[in-house]
C-alpha positions in Angstrom: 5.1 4.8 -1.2 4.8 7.7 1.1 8.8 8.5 0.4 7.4 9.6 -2.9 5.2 12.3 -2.0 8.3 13.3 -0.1 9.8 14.2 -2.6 7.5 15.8 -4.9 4.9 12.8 -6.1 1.4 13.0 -6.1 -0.9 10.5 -5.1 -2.2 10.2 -8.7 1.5 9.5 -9.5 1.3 7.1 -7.7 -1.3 5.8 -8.6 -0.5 5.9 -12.0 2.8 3.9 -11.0 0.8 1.3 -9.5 -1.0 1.0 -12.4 1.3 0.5 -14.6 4.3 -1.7 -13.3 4.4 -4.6 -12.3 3.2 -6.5 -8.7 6.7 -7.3 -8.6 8.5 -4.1 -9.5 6.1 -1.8 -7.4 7.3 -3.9 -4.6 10.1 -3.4 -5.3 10.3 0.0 -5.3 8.4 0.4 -2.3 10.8 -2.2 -0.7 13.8 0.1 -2.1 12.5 3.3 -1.0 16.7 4.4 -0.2 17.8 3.4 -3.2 14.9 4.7 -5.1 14.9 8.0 -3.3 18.9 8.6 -3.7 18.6 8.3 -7.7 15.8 10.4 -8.0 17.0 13.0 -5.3 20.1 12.9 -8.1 18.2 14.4 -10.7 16.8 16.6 -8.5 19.8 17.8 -7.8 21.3 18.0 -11.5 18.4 20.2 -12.1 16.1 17.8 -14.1 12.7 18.8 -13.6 11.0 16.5 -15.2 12.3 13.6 -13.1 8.6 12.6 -11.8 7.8 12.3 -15.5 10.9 10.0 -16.2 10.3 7.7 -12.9 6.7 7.0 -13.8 7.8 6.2 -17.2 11.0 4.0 -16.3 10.6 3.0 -12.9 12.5 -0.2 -12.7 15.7 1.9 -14.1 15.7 3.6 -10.4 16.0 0.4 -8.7 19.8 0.4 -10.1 22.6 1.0 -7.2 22.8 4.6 -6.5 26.6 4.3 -7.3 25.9 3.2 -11.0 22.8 5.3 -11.5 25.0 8.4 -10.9 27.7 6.9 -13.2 25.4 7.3 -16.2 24.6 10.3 -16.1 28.0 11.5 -15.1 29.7 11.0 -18.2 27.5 13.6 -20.1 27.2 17.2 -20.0 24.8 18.2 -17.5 23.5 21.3 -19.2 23.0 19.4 -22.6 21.4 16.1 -20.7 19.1 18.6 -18.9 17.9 19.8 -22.2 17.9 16.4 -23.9 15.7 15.0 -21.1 13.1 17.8 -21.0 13.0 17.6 -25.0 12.5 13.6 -24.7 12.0 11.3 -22.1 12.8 8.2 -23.8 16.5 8.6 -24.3 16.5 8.4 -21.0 16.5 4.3 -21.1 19.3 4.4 -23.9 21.7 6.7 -21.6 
């Protein structure tokens, strides 16, 4: 999971992912590190600034095809989402 501190992660991030996922899903992201580094590279890019807060909360959602993940978010204002998203993490697994 070194891609992770890459891109902005701490190692008690990381930690705290391990802790709470899965075997399977931390795997998983660790076997997906392109995937998983092109969706949250993404929000980096939209300007979210929470986005390590988001992936430790909903990591599995960053699995998704890069393609599709970008498709979500897409359809919304990015200015509004931005402010949504720092407001409340959660309605980030209903977009």
């Amino acid at each position: 999971m070194d891609y992770l501190e890459k891109i902005g992660f701490t190692s008690d991030d990381i930690s705290v992912i391990k802790r709470s996922t899965t075997k399977v899903i931390f795997n998983l992201l660790s076997e997906q590190k392109k995937v998983v580094n092109a969706n949250i590279t993404y929000l980096k890019k939209l300007g979210i600034s929470n986005y390590r807060e988001i992936f430790i909360k909903y990591p599995d959602l960053f699995l998704m095809d890069n393609s599709n993940f970008k498709e979500i978010f897409d359809k919304y204002d990015t200015e509004d989402l931005i402010i949504k998203l720092k407001n409340n993490i959660d309605i980030f697994v209903y977009l």
